[in-house]
Structures are given as structure tokens and as C-alpha cells.
C-alpha positions as CSV (number, residue, x, y, z in Angstrom):
1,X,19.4,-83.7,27.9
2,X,20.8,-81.7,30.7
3,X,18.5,-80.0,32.9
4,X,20.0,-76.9,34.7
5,X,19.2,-75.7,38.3
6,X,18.9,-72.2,39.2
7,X,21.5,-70.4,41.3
8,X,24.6,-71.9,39.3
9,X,26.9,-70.8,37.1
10,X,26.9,-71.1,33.4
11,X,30.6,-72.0,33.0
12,X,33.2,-73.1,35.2
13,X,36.9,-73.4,35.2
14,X,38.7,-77.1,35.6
15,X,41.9,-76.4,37.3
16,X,43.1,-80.0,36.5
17,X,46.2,-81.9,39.4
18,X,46.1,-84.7,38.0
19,X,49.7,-84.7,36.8
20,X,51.1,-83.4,39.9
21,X,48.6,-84.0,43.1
22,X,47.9,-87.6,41.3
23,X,51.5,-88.5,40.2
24,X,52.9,-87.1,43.5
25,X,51.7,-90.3,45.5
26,X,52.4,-92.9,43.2
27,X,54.6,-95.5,44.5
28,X,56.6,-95.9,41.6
29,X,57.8,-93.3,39.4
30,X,56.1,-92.8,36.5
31,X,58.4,-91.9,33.2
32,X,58.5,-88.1,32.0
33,X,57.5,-89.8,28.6
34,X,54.1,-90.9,30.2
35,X,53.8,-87.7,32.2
36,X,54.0,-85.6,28.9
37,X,51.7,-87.8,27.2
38,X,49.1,-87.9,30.1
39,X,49.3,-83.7,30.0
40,X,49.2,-83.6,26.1
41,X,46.0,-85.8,26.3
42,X,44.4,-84.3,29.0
43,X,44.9,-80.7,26.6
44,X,43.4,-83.1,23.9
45,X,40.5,-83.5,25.9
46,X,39.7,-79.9,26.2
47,X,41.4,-79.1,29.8
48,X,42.9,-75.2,29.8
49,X,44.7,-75.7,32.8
50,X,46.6,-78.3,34.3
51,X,48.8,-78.2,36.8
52,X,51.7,-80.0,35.7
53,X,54.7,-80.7,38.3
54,X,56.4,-79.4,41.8
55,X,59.8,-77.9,42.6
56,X,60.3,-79.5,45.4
57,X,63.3,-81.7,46.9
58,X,63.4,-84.6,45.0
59,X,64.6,-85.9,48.5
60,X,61.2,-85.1,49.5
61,X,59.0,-86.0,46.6
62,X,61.1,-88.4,44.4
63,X,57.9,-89.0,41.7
64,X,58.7,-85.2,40.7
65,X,62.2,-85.2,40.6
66,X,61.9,-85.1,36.5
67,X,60.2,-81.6,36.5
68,X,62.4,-79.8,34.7
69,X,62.5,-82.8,31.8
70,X,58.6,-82.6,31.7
71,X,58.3,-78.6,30.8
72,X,61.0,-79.1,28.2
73,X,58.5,-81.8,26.2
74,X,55.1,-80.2,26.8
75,X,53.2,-78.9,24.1
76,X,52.9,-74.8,24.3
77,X,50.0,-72.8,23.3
78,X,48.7,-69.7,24.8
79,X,45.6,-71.4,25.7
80,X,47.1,-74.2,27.8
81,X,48.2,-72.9,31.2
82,X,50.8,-74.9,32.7
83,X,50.7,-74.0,37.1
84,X,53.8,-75.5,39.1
85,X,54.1,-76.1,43.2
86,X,56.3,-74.0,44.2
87,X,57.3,-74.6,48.1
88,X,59.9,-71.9,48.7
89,X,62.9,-69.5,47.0
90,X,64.9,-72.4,45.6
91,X,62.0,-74.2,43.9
92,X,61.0,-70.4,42.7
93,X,64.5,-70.4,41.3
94,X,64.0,-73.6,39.3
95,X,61.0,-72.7,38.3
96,X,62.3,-68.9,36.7
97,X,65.1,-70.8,35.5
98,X,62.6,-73.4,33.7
99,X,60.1,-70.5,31.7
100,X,57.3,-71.2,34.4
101,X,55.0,-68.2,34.2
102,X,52.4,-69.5,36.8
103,X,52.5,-71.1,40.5
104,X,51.4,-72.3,43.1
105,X,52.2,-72.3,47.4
106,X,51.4,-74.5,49.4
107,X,50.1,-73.9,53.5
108,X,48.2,-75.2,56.3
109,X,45.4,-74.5,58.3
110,X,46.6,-76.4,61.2
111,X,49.5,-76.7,63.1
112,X,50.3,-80.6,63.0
113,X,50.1,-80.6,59.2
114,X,52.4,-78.1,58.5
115,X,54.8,-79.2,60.7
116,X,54.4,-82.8,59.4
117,X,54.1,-81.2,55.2
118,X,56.6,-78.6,55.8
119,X,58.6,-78.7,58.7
120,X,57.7,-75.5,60.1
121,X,54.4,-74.0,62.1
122,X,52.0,-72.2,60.6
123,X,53.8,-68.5,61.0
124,X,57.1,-69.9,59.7
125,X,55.6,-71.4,56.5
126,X,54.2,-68.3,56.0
127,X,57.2,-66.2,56.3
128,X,58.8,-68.8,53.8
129,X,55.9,-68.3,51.5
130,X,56.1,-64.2,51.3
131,X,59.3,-63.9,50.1
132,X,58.6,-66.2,47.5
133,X,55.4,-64.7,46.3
134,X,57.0,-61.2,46.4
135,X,59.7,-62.4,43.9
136,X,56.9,-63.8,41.3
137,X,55.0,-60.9,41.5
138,X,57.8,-59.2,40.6
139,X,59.0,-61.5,37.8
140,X,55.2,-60.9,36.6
141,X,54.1,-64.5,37.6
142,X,50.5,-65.2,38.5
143,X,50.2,-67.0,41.6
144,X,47.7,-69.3,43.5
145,X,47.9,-70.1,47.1
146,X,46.6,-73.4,48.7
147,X,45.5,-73.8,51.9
148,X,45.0,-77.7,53.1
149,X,43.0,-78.9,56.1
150,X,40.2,-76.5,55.8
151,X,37.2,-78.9,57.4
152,X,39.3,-81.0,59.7
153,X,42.5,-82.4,60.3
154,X,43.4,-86.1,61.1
155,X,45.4,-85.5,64.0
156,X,43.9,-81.8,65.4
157,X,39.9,-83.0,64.4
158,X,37.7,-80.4,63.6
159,X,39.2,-77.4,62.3
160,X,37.5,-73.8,63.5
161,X,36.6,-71.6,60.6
162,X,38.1,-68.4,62.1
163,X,41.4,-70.3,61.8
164,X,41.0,-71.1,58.3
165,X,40.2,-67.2,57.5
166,X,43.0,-66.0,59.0
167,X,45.6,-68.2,57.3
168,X,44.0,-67.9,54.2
169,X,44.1,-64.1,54.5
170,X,47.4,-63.8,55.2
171,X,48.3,-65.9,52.1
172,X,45.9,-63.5,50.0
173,X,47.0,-60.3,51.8
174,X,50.7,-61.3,50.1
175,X,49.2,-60.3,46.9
176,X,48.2,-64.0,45.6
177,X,45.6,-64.2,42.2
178,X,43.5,-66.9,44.1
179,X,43.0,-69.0,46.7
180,X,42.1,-73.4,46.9
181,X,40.3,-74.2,49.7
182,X,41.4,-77.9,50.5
183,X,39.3,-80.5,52.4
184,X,42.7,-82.4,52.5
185,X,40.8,-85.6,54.2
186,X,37.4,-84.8,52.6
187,X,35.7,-84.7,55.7
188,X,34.0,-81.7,54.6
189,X,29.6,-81.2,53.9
190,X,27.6,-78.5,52.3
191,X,26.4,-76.9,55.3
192,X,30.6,-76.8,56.2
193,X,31.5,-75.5,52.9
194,X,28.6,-73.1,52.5
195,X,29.7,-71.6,55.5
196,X,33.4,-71.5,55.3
197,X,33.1,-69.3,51.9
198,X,30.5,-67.1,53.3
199,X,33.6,-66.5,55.7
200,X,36.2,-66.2,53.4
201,X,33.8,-63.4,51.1
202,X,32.9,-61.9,54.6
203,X,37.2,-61.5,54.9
204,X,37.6,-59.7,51.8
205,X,38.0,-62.6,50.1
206,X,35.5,-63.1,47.0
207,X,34.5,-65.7,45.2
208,X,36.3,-64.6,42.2
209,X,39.4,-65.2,43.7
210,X,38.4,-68.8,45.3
211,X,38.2,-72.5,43.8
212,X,37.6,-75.5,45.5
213,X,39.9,-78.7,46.3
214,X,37.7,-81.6,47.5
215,X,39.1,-85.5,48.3
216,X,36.1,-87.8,48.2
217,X,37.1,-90.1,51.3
218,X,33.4,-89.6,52.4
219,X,31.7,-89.5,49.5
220,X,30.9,-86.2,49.7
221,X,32.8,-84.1,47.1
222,X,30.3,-83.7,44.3
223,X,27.8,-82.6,46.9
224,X,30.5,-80.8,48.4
225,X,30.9,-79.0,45.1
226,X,27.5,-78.2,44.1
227,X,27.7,-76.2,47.5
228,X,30.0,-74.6,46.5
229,X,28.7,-73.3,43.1
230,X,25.8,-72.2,44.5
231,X,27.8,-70.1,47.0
232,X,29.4,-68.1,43.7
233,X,32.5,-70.7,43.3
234,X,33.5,-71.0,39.6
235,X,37.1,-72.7,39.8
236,X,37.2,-76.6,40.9
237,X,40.1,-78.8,41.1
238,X,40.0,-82.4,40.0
239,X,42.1,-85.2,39.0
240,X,41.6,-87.3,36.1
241,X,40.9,-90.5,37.1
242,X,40.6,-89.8,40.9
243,X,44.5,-89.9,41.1
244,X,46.2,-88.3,44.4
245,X,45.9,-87.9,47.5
246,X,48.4,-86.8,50.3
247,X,52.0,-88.5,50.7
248,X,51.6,-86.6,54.3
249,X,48.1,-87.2,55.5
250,X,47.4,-91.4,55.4
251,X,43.4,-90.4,55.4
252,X,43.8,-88.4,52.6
253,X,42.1,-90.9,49.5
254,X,41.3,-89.6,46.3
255,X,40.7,-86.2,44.7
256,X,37.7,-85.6,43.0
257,X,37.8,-87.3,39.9
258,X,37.9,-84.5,37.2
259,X,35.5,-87.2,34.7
260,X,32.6,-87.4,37.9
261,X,33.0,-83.3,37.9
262,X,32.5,-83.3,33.7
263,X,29.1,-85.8,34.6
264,X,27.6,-83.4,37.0
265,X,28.5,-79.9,35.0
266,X,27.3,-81.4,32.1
267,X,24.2,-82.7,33.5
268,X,23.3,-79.1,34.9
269,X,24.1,-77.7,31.4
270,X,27.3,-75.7,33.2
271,X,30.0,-75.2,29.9
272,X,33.2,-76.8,31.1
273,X,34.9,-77.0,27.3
274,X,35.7,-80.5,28.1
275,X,35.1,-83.7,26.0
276,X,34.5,-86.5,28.9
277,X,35.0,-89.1,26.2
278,X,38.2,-88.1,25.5
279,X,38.8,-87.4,28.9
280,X,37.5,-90.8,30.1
281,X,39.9,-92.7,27.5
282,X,43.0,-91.1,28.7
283,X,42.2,-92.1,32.5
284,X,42.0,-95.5,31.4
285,X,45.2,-95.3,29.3
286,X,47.2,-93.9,32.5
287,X,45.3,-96.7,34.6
288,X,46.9,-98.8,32.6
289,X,49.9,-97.5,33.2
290,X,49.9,-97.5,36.6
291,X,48.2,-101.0,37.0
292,X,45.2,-100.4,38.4
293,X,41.7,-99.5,37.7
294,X,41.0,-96.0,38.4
295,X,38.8,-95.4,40.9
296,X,36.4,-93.0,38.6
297,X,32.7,-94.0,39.2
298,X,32.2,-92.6,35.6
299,X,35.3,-93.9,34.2
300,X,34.1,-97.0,35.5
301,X,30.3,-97.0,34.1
302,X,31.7,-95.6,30.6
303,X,34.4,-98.9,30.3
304,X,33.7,-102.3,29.2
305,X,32.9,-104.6,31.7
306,X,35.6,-106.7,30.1
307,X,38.6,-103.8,31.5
């Protein structure tokens, strides 16, 4: 019987990574057939958006080298929303190329990180990023802008909130739909969230245009979360199955898993349009896949203890 809490919202938006954020760091590559099959039962499962694949170098990213072979075998409907990374004009131009009517860029907070992710600093990824975002505007794309490193940074520590604010706005101020706030190595607490989008609203930046991208390395991205929800946040990010973390940041573990989310929101009576056992049965299918339990709590506690 799920027991709500005042100060929450009554629905909130899965904004699912599994597929790409998950996939991304896999060792070995996983087959386009799987891929479309983990997306198509992920939609099964009730998720409305999933982001699906990246256009970057597959010199750089080898795991996503397939991503034009993946959008040609998805299932289409006008409810599924299919986002794709996006890192700069060429990947753009694959992406137009490819139908893609929704992306997603990619920045840094800090300094080290963007020179270790993208090669650049912090103003030259940005002046990489505008031209791209001007084009799919244009093109009458809806874009999302991430920002990574938002609580602290492995090799910079802590990382101030001002700093965050002002990348963050400049990625906004290029006419972006919404902004992911990304505690990349999940070093991140309530007080630290709460804070940080009490910044971002006091910017310009409302809560209607933010959702949340928490890695659990400390345990703390469900309470993490919750902070965030009661702060006006109605977008969260999640992986199914806890897949993902950062091929460029080695304290990066998992992302939230999206079925731990499902537990909480459902507990608190929050709508989410999400079946957790279907969702829970197709993290153990791609577990299987990849040969290894996933790392789920839930998924865990709903599995045989025989699996």
C-alpha cells in the first residue's frame, strides 16, 4: 500500500540511459540485435523515453559504433521518445542524417574532466557545443544539455556551486529544452543537491527545465533523489539494471538503477507509468547477456535465490 509524503510530486518522468550510459562501458560489444531488444522491452515495460545511442567516434566509444544499425530496427511510436548523444557537428550530422528528432550534449563542470572526456577546457567545449545546438534548433530538434561533475570531481575534489551555475547557464542560455545535473562520481548528499538547484532556480533556471543524473558509488542516490523531488525536480535518469558508469572517470560506478527508482516512486504513490515486473525481467535478461548479475538491489530481492 503506498503511503505518500507531502511536498512531492504526483508523477515523474523516467528519462531511461540504460542503452547508451550502460552499454557505453561495457567491455565487450554488445550486438545491435540485443541492443534493440533491450530498448523494445524496456518500451514494453512502460518507459516513454529512453535514450538510445551516441554519435560519437567509434574510435572513441567502439560499444556505439552500431548506432545508426540500432535506429533503423527500433520500434516507432509517437509515444516512445528516442534521445541520442550528440558530442559535436559531425555526430549532429549523423544524427539528421539518421531521422533523430531529439538530443543530447554533453559538458563539464570542471576543467580536468573535460579535458580528459573531450579534449578541450571548459570554454572550448562550449564553443563546440553552440554551434551544434544552434543547428537543431533550427532543424526543429529538442535538445537536452548534460553537465557532469556537479558535486565533485575525482581529480579537482570538491566542486564550488557557482562554477556549476555558470556552466550550466551558458549551456541553457544556447537555447537548450533542459538541463541533467550529473553527480558523475555520486559523491553528492541532500543538503548538496538541495542547494545546488536552489542555485540553478535562483539563475534562471527552473525546475521545469532540470532532471537529475545520480551514480550510487556512496549509496546515496535514492536519498539523493528524494532531495531532489522535494526541491520541484520531476525528471530523473536511471539505468535499468544499474548499468553505466563513466569510460572517463574510474570512480564513476553505477547509475541509479532505474528498477530501485520504480520501488521508491511507487512506494510514495508518485505515477511513473512503469511496470517494475516487467522492468525487473528484462534487467535480468540483459544480465544474462552480459554475464553478470546486475547490481539492482531490487532486481536482486525480486529474483530467485537460485539466479
Amino acid at each position: 500500500m503506498p503511503v505518500p509524503l507531502s511536498g512531492l510530486p504526483e508523477r515523474v518522468t523516467i528519462y531511461e540511459v540504460g542503452p547508451r550510459d550502460g552499454l557505453q562501458n561495457e567491455k565487450a560489444v554488445v550486438p545491435v540485435e540485443v541492443k534493440s531488444e533491450f530498448v523494445t522491452r524496456l518500451a514494453d515495460a512502460g518507459l516513454r523515453t529512453i535514450e538510445t545511442t551516441s554519435f560519437v567516434h567509434p574510435k572513441w566509444v567502439p560499444q556505439l559504433a552500431d548506432a545508426e544499425q540500432l535506429l533503423d530496427v527500433l520500434p516507432r511510436s509517437p509515444e516512445l521518445r528516442y534521445p541520442v548523444l550528440v558530442p559535436n557537428e559531425r555526430g549532429l550530422d549523423r544524427a539528421l542524417a539518421n531521422g533523430v528528432t531529439e538530443i543530447a550534449i554533453f559538458g563539464s563542470a570542471t576543467e580536468t574532466f573535460a579535458r580528459r572526456n573531450l579534449n578541450r577546457t571548459v570554454d572550448e567545449s562550449l564553443a563546440m557545443f553552440a554551434p551544434v545546438v544552434e543547428r537543431a534548433r533550427a532543424e526543429g530538434l529538442w535538445v537536452r544539455a548534460y553537465v557532469s561533475m556537479v558535486c565533485g570531481d575525482p581529480w579537482e575534489g570538491d566542486v564550488p556551486i557557482p562554477q556549476v551555475v555558470s556552466v550550466a547557464s551558458r549551456m541553457m542560455d544556447m537555447g537548450c529544452s533542459q538541463l541533467s545535473l550529473g553527480d558523475t562520481i555520486g559523491v553528492g548528499t541532500p543538503g548538496r543537491v538541495t542547494a545546488l538547484i536552489e542555485a540553478m532556480v535562483a539563475a534562471g533556471i527552473g525546475t521545469d527545465r532540470l532532471a537529475v543524473h545520480f551514480h550510487d558509488t556512496y549509496g546515496q542516490a535514492l536519498a539523493n533523489t528524494l532531495a531532489a523531488l522535494r526541491a520541484g525536480v520531476t525528471v530523473v535518469d536511471a539505468s535499468a539494471g544499474g548499468l553505466g558508469g563513466c569510460p572517463y572517470a574510474g570512480s564513476a560506478t553505477g547509475n541509479l538503477p532505474t528498477e530501485d527508482l520504480v520501488w521508491m516512486l511507487d512506494g510514495l504513490g508518485i505515477e511513473t507509468g512503469v511496470d517494475l515486473a516487467g522492468l525487473v525481467s528484462t534487467s535480468r535478461w540483459m544480465a544474462g547477456h552480459l554475464g553478470r548479475p546486475s547490481p539492482s538491489r531490487v532486481v536482486q530481492a525480486l529474483s530467485p535465490e537460485s539466479e
